[in-house]
Backbone as CSV, one residue per row, in Angstrom:
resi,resn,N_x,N_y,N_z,CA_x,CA_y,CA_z,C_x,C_y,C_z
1,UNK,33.440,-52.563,36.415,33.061,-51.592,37.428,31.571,-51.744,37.758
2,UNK,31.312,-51.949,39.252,29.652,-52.199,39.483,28.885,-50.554,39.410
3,UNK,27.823,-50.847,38.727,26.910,-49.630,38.159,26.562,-49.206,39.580
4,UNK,26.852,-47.519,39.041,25.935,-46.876,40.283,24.161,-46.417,40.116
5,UNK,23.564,-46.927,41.763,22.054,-46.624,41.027,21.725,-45.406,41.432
6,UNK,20.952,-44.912,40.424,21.144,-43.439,42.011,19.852,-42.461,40.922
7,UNK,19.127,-41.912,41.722,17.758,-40.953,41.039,18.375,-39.706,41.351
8,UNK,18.274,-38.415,40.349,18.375,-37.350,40.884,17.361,-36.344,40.337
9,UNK,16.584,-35.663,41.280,15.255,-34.628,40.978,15.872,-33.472,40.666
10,UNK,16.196,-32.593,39.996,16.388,-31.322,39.849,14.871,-30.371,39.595
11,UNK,15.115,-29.335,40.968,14.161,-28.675,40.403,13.024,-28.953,39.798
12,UNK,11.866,-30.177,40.227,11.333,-30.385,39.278,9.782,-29.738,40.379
13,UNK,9.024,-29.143,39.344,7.863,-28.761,39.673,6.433,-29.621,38.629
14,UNK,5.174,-29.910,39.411,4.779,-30.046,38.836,3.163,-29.699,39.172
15,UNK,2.337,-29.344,37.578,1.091,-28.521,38.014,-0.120,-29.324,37.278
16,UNK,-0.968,-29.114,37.326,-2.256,-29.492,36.731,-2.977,-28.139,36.397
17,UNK,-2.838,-27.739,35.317,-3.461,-26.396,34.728,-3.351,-25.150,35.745
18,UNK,-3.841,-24.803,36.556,-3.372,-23.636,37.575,-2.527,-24.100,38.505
19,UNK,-3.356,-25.301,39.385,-2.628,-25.982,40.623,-1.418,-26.193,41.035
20,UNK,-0.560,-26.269,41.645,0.632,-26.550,41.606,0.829,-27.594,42.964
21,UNK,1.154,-28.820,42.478,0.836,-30.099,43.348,2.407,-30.092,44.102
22,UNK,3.595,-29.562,43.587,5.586,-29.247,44.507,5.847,-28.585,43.397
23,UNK,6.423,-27.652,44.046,7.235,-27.129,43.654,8.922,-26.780,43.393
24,UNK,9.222,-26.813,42.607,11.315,-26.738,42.897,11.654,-27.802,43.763
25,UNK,11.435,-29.145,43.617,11.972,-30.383,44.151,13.633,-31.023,44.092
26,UNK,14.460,-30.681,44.792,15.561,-31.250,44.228,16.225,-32.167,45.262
27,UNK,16.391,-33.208,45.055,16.913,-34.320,45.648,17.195,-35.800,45.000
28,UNK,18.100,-36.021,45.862,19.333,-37.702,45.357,18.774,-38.393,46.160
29,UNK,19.013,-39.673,45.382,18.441,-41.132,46.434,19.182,-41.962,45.793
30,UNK,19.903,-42.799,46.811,21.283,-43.701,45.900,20.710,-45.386,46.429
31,UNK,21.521,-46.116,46.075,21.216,-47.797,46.442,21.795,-47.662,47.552
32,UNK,21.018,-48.776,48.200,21.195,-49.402,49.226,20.369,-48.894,50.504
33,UNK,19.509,-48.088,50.022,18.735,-47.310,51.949,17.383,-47.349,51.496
34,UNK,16.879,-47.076,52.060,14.883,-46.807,52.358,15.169,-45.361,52.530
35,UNK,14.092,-45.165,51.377,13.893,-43.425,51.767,12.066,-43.464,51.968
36,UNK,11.629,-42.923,53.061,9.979,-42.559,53.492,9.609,-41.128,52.867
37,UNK,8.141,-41.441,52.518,7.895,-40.066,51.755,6.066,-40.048,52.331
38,UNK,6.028,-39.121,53.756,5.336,-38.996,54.114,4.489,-37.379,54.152
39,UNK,2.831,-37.511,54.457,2.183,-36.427,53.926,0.800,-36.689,53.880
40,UNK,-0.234,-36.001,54.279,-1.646,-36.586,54.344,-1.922,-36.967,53.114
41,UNK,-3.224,-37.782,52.592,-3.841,-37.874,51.306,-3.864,-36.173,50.684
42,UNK,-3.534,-36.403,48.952,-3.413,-35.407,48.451,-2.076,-34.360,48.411
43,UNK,-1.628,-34.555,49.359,-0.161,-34.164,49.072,0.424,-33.768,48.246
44,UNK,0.573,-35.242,47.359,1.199,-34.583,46.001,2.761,-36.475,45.860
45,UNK,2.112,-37.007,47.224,3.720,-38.003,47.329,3.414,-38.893,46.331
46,UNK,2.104,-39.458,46.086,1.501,-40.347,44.231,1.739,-39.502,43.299
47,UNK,1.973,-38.456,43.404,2.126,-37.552,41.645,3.789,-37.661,41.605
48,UNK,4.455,-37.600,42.347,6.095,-37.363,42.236,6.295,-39.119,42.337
49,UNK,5.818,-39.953,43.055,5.922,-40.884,42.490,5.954,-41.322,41.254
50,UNK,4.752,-41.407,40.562,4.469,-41.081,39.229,5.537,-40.577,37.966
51,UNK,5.977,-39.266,38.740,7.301,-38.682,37.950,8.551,-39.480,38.140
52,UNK,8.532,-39.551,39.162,9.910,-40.369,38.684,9.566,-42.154,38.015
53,UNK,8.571,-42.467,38.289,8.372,-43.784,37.386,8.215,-43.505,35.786
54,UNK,8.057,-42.696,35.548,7.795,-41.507,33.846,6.316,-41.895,33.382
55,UNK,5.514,-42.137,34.662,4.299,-42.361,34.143,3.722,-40.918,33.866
56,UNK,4.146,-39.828,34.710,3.867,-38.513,34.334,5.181,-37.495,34.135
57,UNK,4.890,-36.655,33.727,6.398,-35.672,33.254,6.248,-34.556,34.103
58,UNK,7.041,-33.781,34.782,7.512,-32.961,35.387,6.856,-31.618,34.457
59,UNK,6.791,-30.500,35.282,6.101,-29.321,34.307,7.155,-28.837,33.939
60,UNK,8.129,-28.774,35.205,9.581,-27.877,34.944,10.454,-28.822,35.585
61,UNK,11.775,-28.993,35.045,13.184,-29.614,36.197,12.995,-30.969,35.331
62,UNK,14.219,-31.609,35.833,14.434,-32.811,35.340,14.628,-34.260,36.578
63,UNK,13.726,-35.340,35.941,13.986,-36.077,36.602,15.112,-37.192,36.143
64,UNK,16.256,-37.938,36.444,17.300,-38.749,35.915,17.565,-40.352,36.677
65,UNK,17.289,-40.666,36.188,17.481,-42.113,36.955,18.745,-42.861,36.255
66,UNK,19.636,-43.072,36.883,20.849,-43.682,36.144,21.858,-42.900,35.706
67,UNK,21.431,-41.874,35.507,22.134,-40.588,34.870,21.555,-40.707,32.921
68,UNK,20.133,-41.159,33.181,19.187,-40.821,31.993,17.927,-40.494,32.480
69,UNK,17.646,-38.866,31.436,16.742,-37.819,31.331,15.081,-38.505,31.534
70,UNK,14.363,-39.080,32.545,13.188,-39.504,31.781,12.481,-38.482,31.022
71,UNK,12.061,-38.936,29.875,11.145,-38.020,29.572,12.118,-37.432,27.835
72,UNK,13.104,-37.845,27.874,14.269,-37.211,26.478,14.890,-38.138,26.637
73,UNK,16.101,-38.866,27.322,16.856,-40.076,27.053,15.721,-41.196,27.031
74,UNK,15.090,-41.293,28.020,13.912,-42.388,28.145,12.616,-42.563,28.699
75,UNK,11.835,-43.080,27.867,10.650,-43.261,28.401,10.266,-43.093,29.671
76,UNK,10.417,-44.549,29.947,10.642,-45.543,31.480,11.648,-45.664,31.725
77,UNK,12.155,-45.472,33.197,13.698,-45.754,33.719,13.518,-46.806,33.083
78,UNK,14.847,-47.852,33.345,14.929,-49.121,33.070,14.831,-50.141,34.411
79,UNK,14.883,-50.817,34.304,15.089,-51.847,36.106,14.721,-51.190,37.189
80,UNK,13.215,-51.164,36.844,12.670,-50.612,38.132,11.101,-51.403,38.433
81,UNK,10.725,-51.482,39.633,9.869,-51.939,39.628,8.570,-51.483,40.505
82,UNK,7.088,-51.637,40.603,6.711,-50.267,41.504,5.670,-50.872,41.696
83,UNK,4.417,-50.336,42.643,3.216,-50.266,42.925,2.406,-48.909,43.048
84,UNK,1.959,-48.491,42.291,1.331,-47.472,42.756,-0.071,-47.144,42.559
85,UNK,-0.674,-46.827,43.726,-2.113,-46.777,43.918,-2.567,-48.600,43.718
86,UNK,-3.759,-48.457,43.096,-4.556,-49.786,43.199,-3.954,-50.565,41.992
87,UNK,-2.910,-52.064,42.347,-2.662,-52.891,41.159,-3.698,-53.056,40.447
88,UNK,-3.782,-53.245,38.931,-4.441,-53.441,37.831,-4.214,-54.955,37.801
89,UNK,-4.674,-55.895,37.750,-4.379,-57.175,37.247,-6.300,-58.102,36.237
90,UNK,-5.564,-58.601,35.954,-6.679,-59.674,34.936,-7.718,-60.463,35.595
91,UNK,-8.714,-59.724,36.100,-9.703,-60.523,37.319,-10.549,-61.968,37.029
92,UNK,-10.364,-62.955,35.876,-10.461,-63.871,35.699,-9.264,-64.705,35.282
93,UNK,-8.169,-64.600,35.999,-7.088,-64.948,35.436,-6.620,-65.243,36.875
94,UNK,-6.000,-66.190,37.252,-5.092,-67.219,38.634,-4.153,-65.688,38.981
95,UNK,-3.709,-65.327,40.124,-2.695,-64.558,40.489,-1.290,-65.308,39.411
96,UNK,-0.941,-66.375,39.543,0.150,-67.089,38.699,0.074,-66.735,37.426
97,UNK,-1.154,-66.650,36.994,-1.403,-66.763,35.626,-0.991,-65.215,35.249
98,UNK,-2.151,-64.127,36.140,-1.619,-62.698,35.580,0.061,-62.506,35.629
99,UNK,0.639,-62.697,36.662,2.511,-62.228,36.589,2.945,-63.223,35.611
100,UNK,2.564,-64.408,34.682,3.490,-64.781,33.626,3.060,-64.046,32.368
101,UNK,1.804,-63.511,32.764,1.646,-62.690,31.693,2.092,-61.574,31.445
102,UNK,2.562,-60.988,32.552,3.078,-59.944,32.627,4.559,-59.761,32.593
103,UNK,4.890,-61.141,32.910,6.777,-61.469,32.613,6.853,-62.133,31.564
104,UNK,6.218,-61.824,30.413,6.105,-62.474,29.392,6.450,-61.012,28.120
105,UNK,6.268,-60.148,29.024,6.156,-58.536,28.231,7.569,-58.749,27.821
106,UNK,8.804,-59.000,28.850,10.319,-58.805,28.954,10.960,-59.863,28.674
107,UNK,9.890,-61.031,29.039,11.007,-62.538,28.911,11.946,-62.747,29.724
108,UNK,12.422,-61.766,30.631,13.452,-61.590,31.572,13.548,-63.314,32.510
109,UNK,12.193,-63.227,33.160,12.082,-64.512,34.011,11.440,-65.470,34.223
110,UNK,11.604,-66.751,34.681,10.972,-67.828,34.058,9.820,-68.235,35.342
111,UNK,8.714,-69.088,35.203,8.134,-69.722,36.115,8.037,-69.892,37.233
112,UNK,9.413,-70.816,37.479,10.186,-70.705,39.288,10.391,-69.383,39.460
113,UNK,10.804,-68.417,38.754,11.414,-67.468,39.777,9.867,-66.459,40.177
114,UNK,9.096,-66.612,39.122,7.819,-66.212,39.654,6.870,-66.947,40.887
115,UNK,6.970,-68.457,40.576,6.948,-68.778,41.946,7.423,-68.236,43.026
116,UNK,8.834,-68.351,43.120,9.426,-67.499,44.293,9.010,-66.547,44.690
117,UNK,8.495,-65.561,43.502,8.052,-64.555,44.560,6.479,-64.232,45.007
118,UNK,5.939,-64.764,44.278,5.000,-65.278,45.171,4.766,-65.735,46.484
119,UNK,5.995,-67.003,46.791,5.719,-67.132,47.812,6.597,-67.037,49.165
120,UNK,7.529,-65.869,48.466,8.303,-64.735,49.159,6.907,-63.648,49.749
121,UNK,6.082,-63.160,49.514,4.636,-62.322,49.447,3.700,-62.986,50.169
122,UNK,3.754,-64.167,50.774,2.905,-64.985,51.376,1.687,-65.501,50.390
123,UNK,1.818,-65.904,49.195,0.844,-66.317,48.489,1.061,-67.947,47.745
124,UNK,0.269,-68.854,47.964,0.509,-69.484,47.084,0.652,-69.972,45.476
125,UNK,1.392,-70.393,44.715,1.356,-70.132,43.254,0.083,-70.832,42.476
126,UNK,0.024,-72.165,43.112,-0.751,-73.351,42.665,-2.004,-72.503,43.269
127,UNK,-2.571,-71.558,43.793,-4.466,-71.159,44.390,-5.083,-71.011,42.714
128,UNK,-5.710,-71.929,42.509,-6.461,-71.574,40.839,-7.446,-70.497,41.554
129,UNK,-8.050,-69.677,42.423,-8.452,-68.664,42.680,-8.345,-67.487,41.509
130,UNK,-9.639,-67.213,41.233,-9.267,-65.941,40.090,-9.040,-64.456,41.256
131,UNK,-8.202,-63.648,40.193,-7.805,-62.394,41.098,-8.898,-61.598,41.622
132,UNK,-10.173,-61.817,40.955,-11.331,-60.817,40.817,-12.016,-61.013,42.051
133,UNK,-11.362,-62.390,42.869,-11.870,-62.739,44.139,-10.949,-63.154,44.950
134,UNK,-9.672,-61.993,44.651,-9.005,-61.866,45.998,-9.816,-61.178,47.216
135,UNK,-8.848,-61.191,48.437,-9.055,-60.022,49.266,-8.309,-58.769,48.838
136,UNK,-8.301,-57.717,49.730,-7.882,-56.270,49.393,-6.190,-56.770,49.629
137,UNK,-6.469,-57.317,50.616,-5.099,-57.576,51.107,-4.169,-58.934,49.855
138,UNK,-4.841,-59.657,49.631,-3.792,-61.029,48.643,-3.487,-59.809,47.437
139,UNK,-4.637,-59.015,46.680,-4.290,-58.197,45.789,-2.884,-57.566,45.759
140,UNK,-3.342,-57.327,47.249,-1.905,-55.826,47.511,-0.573,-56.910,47.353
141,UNK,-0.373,-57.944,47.950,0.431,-58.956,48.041,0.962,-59.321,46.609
142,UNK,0.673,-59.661,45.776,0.253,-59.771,44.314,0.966,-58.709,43.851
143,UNK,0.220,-57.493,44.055,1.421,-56.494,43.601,2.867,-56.176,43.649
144,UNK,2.801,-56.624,44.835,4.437,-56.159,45.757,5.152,-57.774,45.057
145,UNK,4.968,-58.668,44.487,5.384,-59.826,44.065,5.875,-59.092,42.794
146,UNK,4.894,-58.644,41.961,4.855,-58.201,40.455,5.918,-56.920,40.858
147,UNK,5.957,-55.995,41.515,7.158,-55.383,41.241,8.406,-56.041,41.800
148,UNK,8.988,-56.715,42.299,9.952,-57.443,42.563,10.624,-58.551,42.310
149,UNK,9.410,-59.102,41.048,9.904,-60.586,40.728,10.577,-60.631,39.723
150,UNK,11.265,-58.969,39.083,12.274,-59.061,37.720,13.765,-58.481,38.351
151,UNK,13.491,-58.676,39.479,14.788,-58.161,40.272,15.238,-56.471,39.913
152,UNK,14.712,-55.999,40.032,14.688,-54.569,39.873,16.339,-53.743,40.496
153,UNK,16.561,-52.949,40.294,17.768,-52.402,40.893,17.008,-51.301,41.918
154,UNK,15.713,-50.600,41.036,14.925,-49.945,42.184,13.409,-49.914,42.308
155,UNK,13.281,-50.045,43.779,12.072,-50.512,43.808,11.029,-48.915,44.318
156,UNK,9.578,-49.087,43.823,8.845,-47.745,44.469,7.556,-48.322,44.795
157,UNK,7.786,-48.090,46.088,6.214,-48.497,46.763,5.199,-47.625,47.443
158,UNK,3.754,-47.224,47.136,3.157,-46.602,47.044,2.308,-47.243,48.041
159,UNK,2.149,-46.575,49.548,1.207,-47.441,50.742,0.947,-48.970,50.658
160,UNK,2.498,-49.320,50.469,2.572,-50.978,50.357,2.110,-51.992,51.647
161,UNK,1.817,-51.416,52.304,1.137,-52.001,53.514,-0.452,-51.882,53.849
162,UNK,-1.100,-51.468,52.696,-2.739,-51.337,52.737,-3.368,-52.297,52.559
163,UNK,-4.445,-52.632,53.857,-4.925,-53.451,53.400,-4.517,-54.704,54.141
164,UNK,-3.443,-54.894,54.435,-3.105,-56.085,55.265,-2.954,-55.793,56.833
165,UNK,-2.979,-57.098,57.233,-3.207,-57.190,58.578,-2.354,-57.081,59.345
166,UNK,-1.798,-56.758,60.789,-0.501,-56.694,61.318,0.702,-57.455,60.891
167,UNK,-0.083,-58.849,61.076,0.888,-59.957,60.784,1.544,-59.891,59.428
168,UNK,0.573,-60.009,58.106,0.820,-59.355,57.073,2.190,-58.541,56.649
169,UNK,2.094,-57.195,57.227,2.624,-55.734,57.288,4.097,-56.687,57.623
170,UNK,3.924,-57.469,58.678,5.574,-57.628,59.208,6.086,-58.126,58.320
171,UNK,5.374,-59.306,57.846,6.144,-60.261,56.651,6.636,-59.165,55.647
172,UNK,5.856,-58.218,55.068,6.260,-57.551,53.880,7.404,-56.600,54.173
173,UNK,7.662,-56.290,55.447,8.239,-55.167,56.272,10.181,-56.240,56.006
174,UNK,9.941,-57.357,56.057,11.106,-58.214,56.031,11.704,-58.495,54.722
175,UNK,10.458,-58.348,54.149,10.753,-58.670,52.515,11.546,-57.710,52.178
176,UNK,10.565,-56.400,52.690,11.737,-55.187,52.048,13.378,-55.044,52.405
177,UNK,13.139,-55.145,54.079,14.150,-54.813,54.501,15.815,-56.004,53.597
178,UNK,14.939,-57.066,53.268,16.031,-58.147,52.512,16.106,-57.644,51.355
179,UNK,15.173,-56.456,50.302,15.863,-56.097,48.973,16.639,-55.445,49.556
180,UNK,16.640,-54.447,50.691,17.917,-53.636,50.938,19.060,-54.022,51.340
181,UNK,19.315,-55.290,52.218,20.709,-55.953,51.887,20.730,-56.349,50.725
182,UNK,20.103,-56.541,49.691,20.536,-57.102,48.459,20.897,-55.525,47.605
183,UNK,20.822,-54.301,48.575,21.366,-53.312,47.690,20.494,-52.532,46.614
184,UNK,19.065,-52.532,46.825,18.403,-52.230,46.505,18.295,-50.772,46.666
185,UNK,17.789,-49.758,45.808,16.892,-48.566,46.365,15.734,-48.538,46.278
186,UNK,15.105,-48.029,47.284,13.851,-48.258,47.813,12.941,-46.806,48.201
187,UNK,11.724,-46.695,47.708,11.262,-45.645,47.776,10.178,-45.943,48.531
188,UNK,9.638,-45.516,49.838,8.194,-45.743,50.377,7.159,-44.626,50.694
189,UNK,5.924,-44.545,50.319,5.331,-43.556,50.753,4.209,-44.244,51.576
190,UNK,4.603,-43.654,52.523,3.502,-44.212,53.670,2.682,-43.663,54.823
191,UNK,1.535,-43.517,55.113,1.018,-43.240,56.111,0.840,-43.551,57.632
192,UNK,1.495,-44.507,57.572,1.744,-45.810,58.572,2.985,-45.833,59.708
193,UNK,3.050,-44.916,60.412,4.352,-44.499,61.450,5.684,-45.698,61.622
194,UNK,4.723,-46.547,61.834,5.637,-48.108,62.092,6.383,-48.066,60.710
195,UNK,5.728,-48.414,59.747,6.702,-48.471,57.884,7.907,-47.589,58.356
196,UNK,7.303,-46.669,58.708,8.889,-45.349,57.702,9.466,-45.584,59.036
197,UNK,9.419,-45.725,60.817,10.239,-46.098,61.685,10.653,-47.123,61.545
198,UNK,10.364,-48.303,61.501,11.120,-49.529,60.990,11.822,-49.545,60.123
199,UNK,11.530,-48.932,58.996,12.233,-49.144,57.487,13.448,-48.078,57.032
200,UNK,13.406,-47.289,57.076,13.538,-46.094,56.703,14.737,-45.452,57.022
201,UNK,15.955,-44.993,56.314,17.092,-44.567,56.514,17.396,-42.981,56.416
202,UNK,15.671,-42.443,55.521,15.903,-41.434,55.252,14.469,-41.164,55.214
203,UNK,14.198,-39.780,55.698,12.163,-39.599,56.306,12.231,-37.836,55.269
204,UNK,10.960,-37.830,54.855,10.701,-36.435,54.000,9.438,-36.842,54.228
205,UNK,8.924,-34.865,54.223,7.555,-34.883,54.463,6.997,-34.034,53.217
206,UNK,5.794,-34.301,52.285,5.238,-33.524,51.345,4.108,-32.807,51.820
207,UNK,4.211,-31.290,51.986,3.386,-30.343,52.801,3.640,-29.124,51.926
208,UNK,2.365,-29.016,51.407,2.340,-27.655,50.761,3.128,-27.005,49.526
209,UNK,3.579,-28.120,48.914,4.253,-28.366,48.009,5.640,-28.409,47.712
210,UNK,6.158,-28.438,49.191,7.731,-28.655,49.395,7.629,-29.884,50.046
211,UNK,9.092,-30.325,49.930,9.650,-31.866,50.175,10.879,-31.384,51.174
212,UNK,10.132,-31.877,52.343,11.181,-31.174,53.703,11.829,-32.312,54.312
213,UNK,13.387,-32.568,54.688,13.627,-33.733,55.168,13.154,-34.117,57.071
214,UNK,13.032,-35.209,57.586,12.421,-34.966,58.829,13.631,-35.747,59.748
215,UNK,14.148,-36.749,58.864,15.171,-37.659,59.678,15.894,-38.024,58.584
């Protein structure tokens, strides 16, 4: 029987000592669509990101990915892959060099397939270029490689289009749209009108600490 992928938010609120960044959040997101998660800076769409990656925990409600608890069944979802905010990578270290180091954590995948995605991302593998002297834009590129090159079941992208140039934006805009025939779920938060109209099967806006659907 093929696994179902599917996130579900219950109720989840979350605060920073008084603040309260959403409140009572509850919503499903299954494979196969683009969901947009739009909202000025500050919002709150990087902190619920966050939660459901289990980099942060919910104050109240549960978040479930798979139909496991993050946070009590598990850490980290499992098979997921993400960008959020500014990639971290090894700034004297080849772009090639940081993702085998980093697919070296799981063992999952080998060389070529890191090639590939590299230069699925528009980057070449062979640039002995250290990362510390990318542009804003190869960085961002780099990233969106590193979450996608373990084949993820779901992917979360955090203003995956910063930083690059029109031309850029389209290539990555194709990339995505091909994890989603491959059945992917896909999470985008974006500021960028074109992203969430092009992409996007499903539009929510984060305002004031509710998550309102728009399309």
């Amino acid at each position: 029987m093929e696994k179902k992928v599917e996130i579900v938010l219950q109720g989840i609120t979350k605060k920073f000592k008084e603040q309260i960044v959403f409140d009572h959040i509850s919503l499903s997101f299954s494979q196969g669509k683009i969901y947009g998660i739009v909202g000025r800076n500050g919002s709150g769409k990087t902190v619920l990101l966050k939660c459901i990656c289990g980099l942060l925990l919910p104050s109240e409600g549960t978040v479930e990915v798979n139909g496991k608890e993050v946070g009590r069944d598990i850490d980290f979802p499992e098979n997921i892959g993400f960008i959020i905010e500014n990639p971290g990578f090894l700034k004297n270290y080849s772009g090639f060099r940081n993702l085998k180091y980093l697919a070296s954590i799981r063992g999952k995948i080998d060389d070529e397939t890191i090639r590939k995605f590299m230069e699925l991302v528009g980057l070449d593998p062979d640039e002995k270029k250290a990362v510390g002297k990318y542009s804003l834009g190869m960085r961002q590129r780099l990233g969106i490689a590193q979450a996608l090159m373990e084949n993820p079941d779901i992917i979360i992208l955090d203003e995956p289009m910063n930083a690059l140039d029109s031309a850029g934006a389209e290539e990555i805009r194709e990339v995505i749209l091909k994890m989603k025939e491959q059945g992917k779920l896909i999470i985008i938060a974006s500021h960028i009108r074109e992203d969430i109209d092009l992409l996007c099967d499903e539009v929510y806006r984060m305002e004031n600490g509710e998550l309102t659907r728009l399309a």
